[in-house]
C-alpha positions in Angstrom: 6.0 -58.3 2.6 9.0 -57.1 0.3 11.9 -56.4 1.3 13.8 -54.0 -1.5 17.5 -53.1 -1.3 20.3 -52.0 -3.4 23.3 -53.9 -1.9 23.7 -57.2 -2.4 22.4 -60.1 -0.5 25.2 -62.6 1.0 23.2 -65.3 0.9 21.8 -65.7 -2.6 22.7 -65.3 -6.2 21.5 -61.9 -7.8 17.9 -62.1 -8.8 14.9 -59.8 -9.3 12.8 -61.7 -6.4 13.6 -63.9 -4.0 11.0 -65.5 -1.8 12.6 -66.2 1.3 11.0 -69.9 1.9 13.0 -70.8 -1.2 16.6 -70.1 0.4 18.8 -72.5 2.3 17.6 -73.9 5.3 20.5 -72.5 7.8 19.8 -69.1 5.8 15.6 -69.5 6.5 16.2 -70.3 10.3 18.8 -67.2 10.5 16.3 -64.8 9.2 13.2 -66.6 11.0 15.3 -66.7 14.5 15.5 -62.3 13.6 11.8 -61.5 13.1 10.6 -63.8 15.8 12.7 -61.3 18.3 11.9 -58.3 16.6 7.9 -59.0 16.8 7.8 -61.3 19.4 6.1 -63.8 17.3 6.1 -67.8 17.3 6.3 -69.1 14.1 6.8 -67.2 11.2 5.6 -67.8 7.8 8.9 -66.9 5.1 6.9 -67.8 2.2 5.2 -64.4 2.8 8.7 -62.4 2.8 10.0 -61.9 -0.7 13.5 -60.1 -1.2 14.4 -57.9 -4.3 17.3 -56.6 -5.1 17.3 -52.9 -7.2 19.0 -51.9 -10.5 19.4 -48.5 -8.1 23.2 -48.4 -8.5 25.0 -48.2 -4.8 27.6 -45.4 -5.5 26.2 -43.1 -8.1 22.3 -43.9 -7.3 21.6 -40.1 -7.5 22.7 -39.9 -11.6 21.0 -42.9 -11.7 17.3 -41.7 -9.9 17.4 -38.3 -12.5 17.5 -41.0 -15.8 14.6 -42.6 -14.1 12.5 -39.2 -13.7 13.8 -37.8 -17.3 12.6 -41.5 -18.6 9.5 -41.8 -16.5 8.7 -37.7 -17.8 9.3 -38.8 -21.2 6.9 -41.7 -21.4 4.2 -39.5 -20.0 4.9 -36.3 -22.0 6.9 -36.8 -24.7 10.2 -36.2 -25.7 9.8 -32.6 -26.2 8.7 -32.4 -22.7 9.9 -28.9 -21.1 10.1 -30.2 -17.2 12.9 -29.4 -15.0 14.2 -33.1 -13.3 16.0 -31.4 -10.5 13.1 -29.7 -9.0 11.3 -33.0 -8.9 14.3 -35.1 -7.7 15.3 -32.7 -4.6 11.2 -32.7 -3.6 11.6 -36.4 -4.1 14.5 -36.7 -2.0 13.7 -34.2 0.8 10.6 -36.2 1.5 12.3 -39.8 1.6 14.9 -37.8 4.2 11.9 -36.6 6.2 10.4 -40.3 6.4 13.3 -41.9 7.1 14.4 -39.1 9.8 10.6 -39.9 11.9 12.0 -41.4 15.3 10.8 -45.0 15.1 10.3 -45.3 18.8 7.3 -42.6 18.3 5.5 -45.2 15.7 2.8 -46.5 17.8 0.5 -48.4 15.5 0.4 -48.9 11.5 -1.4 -46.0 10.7 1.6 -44.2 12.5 3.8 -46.1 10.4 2.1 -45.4 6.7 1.3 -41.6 8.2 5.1 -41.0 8.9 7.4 -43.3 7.4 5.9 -44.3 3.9 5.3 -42.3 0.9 2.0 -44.3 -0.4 0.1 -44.2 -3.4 -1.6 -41.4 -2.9 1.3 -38.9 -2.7 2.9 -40.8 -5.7 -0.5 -40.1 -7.9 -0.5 -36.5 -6.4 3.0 -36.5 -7.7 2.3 -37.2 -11.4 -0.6 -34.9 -10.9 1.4 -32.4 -10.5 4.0 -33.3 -13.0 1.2 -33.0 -15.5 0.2 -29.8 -14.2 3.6 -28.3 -14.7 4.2 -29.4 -18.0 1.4 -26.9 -19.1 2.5 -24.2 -16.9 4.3 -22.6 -19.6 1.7 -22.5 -21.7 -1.3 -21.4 -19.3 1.5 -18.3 -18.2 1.7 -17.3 -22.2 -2.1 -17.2 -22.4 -2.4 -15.5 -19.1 0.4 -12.6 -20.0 -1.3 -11.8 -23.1 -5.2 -11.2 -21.7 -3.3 -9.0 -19.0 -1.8 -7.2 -21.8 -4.7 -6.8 -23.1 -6.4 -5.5 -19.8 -3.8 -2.6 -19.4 -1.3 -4.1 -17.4 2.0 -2.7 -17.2 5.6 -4.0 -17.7 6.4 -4.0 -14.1 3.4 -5.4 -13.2 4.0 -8.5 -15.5 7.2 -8.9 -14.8 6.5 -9.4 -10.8 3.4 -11.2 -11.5 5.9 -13.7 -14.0 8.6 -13.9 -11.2 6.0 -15.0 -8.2 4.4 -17.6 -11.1 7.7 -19.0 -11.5 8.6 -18.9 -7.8 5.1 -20.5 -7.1 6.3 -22.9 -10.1 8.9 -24.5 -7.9 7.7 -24.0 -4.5 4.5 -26.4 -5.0 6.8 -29.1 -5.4 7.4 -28.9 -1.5 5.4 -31.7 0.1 6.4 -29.8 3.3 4.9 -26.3 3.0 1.7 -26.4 4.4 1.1 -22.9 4.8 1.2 -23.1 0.9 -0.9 -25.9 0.2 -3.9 -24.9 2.9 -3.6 -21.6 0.7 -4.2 -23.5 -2.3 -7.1 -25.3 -1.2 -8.7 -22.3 0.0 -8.1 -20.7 -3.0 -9.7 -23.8 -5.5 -12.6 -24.0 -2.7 -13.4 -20.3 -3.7 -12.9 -20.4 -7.2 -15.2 -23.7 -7.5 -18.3 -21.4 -5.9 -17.4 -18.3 -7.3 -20.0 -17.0 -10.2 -17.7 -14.2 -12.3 -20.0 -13.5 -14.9 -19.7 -14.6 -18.6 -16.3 -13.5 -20.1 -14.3 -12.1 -16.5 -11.3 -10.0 -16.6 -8.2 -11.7 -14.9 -8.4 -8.4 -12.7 -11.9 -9.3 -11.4 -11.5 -13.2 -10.8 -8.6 -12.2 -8.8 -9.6 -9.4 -7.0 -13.2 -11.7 -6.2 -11.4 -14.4 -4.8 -9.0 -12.1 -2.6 -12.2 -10.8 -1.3 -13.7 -14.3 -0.8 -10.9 -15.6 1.5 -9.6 -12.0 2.9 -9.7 -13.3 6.5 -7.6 -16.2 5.6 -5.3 -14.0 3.6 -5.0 -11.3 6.6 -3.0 -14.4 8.5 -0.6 -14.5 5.8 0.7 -11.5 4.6 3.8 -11.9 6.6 4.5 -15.1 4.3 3.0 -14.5 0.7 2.6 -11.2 -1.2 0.1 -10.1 -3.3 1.5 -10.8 -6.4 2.3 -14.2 -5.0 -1.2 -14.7 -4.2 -2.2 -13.3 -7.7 -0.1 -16.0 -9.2 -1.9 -18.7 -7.1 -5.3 -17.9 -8.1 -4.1 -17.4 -11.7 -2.7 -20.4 -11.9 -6.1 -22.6 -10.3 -8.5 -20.5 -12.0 -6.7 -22.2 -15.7 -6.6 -25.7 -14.1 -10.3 -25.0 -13.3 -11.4 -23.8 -16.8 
């Protein structure tokens, strides 16, 4: 195990890993005497601890975090990237709040403890999945407003249709909103069996997959609106092409 912090440990010189079977005797029997009462354990094994502490500064660690998104965007994208970092950093940070908020005492076996308190791999790849996916967003909405020009839609239409892209833009960054992301997975789940024909108007692949999932949609009305919807099927049908 690794135990990662930002503050300073009292009883070592700063270094990027410690393993805890290296430290002082008195210090080793200190921590030993502490996880032998916490997990009612014997004998305990300190070569398998290891202790880091983080560049992650202590008072201004939120300045800090954005560099580390705006770096970590620019090595996957570019300089010229066109992502927002506080979007991701507020997602980022609602969801450590929400793991660290989980009442401990309601952890009642591992899974428990990766389900509630962790954010794993997966959600980190799901993460830069999605990173990726907004970094083209722009460019999928300028291809999408000009065939809906060219299919007779109005100015008012596009301009409610943009606002609900953008909205849906932000939104999906919400690892919370479940309503939104069962929606989405209906939604791809539709489109990936749908036939539309060679060459389908945006109009029709919409108005197909609305009828597809209309009993699903009848539950929601109350939460997204058309246009909404229309933006969310939009936007899968371009990550599916």
């Amino acid at each position: 195990m690794r135990f990662v912090t930002n503050a300073y440990f009292s009883f070592f010189d700063p270094a990027p890993v410690t393993i805890a079977g290296q430290l002082e005797k008195k210090v080793q029997a200190k921590i030993a005497k502490a996880i032998q009462a916490q997990l009612r354990v014997g004998t305990v094994d300190l070569n398998d601890l290891q202790l880091e502490q983080s560049s992650l500064s202590v008072d201004d660690h939120e300045k800090h975090i954005r560099g580390i998104l705006h770096s970590f965007f620019e090595k996957l994208f570019g300089s010229k990237h066109n992502i927002a970092v506080s979007p991701w950093y507020q997602s980022i940070s609602d969801q450590i709040k929400v793991k660290n908020n989980y009442p401990s005492e309601q952890v009642k076996s591992f899974d428990d403890f990766i389900r509630n308190k962790c954010i794993t791999k997966s959600e980190i790849d799901d993460f830069v999945q999605r990173a990726n996916n907004s970094h083209n967003s722009r460019d999928n909405w300028d291809d999408i407003r000009s065939q809906l020009q060219t299919e007779g839609f109005g100015f008012q239409e596009l301009i409610k249709l943009q606002r609900s892209w953008q909205k849906y833009v932000a939104d999906r960054l919400d690892y919370d909103n479940n309503a939104l992301k069962n929606l989405e997975r209906d939604i791809s789940k539709a489109l990936s069996t749908a036939s539309f024909g060679d060459s389908p108007t945006l109009r029709v692949v919409t108005s197909s997959i609305r009828k597809d999932i209309s009993k699903k949609l009848s539950k929601l009305t109350n939460i997204f609106d058309s246009n909404y919807i229309d933006s969310i099927i939009l936007w899968q049908y371009c990550e599916q092409l």
